[in-house]
C-alpha positions as CSV (number, residue, x, y, z in Angstrom):
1,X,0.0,-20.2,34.5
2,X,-2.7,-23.0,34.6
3,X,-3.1,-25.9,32.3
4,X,-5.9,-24.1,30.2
5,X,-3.8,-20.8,29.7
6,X,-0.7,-22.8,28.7
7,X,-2.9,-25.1,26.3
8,X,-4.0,-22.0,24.7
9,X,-0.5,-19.9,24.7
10,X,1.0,-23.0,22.9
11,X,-2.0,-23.3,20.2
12,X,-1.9,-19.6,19.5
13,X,2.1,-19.4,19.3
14,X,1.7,-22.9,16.9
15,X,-0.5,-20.7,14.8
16,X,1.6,-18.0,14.0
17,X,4.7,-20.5,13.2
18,X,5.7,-20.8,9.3
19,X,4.1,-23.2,7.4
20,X,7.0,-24.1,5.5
21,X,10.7,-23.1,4.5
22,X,9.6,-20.7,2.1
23,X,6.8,-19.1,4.9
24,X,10.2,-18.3,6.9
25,X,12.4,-16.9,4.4
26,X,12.4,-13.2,4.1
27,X,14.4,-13.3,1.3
28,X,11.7,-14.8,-1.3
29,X,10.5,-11.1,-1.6
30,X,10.8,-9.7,-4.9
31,X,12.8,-6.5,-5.3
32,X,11.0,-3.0,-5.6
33,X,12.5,-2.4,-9.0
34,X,11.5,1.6,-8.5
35,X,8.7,3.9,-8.5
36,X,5.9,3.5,-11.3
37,X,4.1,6.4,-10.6
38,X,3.2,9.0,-7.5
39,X,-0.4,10.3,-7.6
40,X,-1.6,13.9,-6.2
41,X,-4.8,16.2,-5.6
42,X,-3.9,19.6,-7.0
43,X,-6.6,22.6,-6.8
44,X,-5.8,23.9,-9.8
45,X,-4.5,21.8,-12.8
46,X,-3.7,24.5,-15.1
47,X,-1.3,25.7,-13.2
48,X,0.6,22.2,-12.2
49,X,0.2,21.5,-16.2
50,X,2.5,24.7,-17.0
51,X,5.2,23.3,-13.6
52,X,5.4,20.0,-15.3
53,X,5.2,20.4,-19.0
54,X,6.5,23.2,-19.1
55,X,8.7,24.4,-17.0
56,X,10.1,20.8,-16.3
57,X,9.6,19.3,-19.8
58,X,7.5,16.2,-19.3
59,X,5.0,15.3,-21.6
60,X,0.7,14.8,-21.1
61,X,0.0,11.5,-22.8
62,X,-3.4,11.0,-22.2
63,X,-6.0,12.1,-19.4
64,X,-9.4,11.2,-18.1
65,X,-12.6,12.9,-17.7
66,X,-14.3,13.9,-14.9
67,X,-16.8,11.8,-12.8
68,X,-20.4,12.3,-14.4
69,X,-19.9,13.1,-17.7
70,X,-20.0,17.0,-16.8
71,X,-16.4,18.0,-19.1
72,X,-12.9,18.4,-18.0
73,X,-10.3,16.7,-17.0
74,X,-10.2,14.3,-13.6
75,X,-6.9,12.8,-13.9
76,X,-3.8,13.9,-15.9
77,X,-1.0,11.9,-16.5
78,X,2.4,13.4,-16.9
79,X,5.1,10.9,-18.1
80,X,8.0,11.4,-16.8
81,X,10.0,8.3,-18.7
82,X,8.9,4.8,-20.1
83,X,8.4,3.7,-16.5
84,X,7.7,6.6,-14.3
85,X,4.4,9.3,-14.5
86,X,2.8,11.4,-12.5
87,X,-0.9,11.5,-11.9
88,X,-2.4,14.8,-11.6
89,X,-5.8,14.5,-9.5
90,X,-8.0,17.7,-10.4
91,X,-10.0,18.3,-7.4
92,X,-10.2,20.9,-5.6
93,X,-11.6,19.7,-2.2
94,X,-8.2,18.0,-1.7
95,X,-6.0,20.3,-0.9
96,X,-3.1,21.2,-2.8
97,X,-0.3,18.4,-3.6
98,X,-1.3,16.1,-1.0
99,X,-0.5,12.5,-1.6
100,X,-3.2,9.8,-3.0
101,X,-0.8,6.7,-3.4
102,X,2.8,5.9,-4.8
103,X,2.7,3.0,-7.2
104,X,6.1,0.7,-6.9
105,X,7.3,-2.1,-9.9
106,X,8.5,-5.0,-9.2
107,X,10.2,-7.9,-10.7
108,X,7.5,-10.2,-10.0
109,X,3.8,-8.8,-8.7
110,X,2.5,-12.5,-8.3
111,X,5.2,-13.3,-5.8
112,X,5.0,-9.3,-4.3
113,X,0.7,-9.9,-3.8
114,X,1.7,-13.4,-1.6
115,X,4.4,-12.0,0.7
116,X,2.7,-8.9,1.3
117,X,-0.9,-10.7,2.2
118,X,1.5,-13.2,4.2
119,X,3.4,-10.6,6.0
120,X,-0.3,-8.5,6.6
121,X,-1.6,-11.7,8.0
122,X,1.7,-12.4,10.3
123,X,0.7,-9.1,11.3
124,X,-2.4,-9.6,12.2
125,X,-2.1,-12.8,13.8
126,X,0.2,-11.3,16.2
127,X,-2.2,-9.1,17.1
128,X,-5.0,-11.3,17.9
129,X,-2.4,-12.8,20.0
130,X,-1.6,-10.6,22.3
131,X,-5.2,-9.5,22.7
132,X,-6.0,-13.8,23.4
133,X,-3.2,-13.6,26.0
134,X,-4.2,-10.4,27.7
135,X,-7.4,-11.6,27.6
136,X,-6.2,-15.2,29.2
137,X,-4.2,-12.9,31.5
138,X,-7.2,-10.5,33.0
139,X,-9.2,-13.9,33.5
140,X,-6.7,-15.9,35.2
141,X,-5.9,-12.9,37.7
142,X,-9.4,-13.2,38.6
């Protein structure tokens, strides 16, 4: 390795190093408290209302129209308890119960927003990496 390729290994290895204490210490995450809510397309919502409310019991607090203004219902929320719901996507091009998103609670979603952008950029830092030093690599076997 030549003077160059080691200046830039050691600059790009200094970059992805933790800023501080806190930067290194996994531990700072807050804890998933549980699930909030797990989201769905269904094709046909009549049906998934009679599954949930009634053959399982859960309640329909509240739902929103469709897109446009054109009547029915776009989104139905099933509650399952004070902190859990599902959300009943009505559309048919979908597919039937395939996923949209889970939503997770935590004890502190300040905190959760600033480990997860730190652990994305981590991430992604190490991946520029390796691209930098394969890149170093190809040239210096020129």
């Amino acid at each position: 390795m030549n003077w160059s390729t080691f200046a830039l290994t050691a600059a790009i290895v200094g970059a992805t190093l933790p800023l501080s204490a806190a930067d290194a210490d996994v531990s700072s995450r807050p804890k998933i408290l549980g699930v909030a809510h797990l989201a769905i397309y269904v094709k046909d919502l009549d049906k998934t209302r009679k599954f949930y409310e009634d053959f399982l019991g859960y309640g329909e607090p509240f739902t929103l129209p469709k897109k446009g203004g054109g009547g029915g219902v776009r989104i139905a929320f099933v509650k399952v308890n004070d902190n859990q719901y599902f959300e009943i996507f009505n559309e048919a091009d979908r597919g039937e119960g395939q996923l949209n998103h889970i939503s997770f609670y935590t004890d502190n979603a300040d905190r959760m927003l600033k480990n997860l952008v730190r652990v994305y950029n981590r991430t992604r830092q190490a991946a520029i990496t390796t691209e930098l030093c394969d890149i170093v690599n190809g040239a210096s076997a020129i």
